[in-house]
N, C-alpha and C positions, 0 to 999 in steps of 0.2 A: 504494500500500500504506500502510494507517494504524494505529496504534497507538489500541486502547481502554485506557485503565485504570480502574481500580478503587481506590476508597477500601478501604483494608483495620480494621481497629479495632473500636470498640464503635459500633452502630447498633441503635436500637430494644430494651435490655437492660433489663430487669426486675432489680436486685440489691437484695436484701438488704443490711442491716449486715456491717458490718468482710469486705468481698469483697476480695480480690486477684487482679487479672489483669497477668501481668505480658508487655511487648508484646516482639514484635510478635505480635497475636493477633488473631482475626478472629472478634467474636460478632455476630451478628443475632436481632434475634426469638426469643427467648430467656430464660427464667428464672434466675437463680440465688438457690438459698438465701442465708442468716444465715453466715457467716463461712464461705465457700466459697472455697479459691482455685482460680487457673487459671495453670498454668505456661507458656512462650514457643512458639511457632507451633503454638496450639492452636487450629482451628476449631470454632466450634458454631453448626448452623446453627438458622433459627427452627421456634417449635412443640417445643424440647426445656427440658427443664429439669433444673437438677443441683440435689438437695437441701443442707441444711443442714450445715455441717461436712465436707461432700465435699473431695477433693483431684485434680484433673486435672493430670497432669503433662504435661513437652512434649511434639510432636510428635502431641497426640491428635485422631482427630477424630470429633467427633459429630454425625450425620447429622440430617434432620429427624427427628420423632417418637421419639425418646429419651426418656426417664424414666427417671435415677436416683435412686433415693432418699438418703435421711440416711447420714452417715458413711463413705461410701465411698470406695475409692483407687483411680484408673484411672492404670493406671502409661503409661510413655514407648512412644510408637508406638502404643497401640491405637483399632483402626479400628471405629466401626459401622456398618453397611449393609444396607439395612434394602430395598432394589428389586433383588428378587431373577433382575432378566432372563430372569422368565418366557416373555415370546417371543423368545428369543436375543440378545437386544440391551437399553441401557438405555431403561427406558419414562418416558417426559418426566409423565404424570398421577401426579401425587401423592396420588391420592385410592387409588391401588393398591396403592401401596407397604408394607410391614408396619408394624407399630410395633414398639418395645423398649421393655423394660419391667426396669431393673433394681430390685431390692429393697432395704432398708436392710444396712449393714454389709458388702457386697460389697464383695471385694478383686478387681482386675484386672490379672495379671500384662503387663509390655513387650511390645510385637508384638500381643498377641490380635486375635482379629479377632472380632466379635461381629454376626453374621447378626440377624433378624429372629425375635426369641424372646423369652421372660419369664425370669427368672431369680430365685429366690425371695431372702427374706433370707440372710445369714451365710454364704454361700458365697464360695469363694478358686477362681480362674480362673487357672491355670500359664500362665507366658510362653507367648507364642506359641502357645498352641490357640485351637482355634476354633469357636467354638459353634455348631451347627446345629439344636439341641433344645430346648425349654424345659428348663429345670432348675429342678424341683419339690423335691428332698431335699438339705440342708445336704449339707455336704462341701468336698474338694478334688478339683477337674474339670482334666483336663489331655488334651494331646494331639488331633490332627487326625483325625476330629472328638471334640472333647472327649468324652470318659466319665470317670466315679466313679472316683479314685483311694483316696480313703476318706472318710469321716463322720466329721464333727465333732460 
C-alpha cells in the first residue's frame, strides 16, 4: 500500500496586479483579475477565471469553466458544479460538463451551491441556496432551489 501526494498551491496562475491569495490554497490553470483576493482553503481549478476587484473567501471552490466577473463577493463554503451526473454517476469528459457564467457585481451568500447556469449582473445569492436556473433579472435569489425574493 503506497501513498501518492500532491503538491497543493499556485500552479500555472495567470494574476493580475496587487492579487492576494492567502495559503493554504490550491489554484491551477486559472485567471485572476487586477486586485483580486482569495481567502484560505480555496480551490480553483483551471479554464476558470475570477475578474477584477473580486473577493473569494474560505472554504470556496471553483470548479473548471467558471467565469466570474468584476466586483464580486463569493462568500465562505460556496460550491460550483458544473457535471451534472447526467448518467447517474460523475462523467470523467470535460468536454460535457456545463459552464458558469457569473456576471459583474454579484454577491454570493456562505454555503451556496451554484449548478451549471449564467447568472446576470447585480444580483445577491442568500446563504445556502442553490441555483439551478439561469438568473436573467436583478434581485435577491434565495432558497432551494433559488427563486426571486425581490428586485433590486
Amino acid at each position: 500500500m503506497g501513498i501518492t501526494t500532491r503538491e497543493v498551491g499556485l500552479i500555472d496562475v495567470q494574476a493580475g496586479e496587487n492579487v492576494t491569495v492567502v495559503q493554504p490554497s490550491n489554484l491551477y490553470g486559472c485567471r485572476l483579475g487586477d486586485n483580486v483576493f482569495i481567502g484560505p482553503f480555496v480551490e480553483i481549478q483551471k479554464n476558470s477565471a475570477v475578474g477584477r476587484r473580486s473577493r473569494i473567501q474560505s472554504h470556496a471552490f471553483i470548479c473548471e469553466f467558471v467565469e466570474i466577473g468584476e466586483d464580486c463577493f463569493i462568500g465562505h463554503g460556496v460550491m460550483f458544479a458544473n457535471d451534472m451526473f447526467s448518467d447517474g454517476g460523475p462523467n470523467p469528459d470535460p468536454a460535457s460538463w456545463g459552464k458558469i457564467r457569473i456576471g459583474n457585481g454579484v454577491s454570493i451568500g456562505s454555503g451556496a451551491t451554484i449548478l451549471a447556469v449564467s447568472v446576470c449582473d447585480g444580483v445577491v445569492i442568500g446563504a445556502g441556496a442553490v441555483v439551478t436556473k439561469d438568473i436573467v433579472r436583478r434581485g435577491i435569489y434565495a432558497g432551494n432551489p433559488a427563486r426571486l425574493i425581490r428586485d433590486l
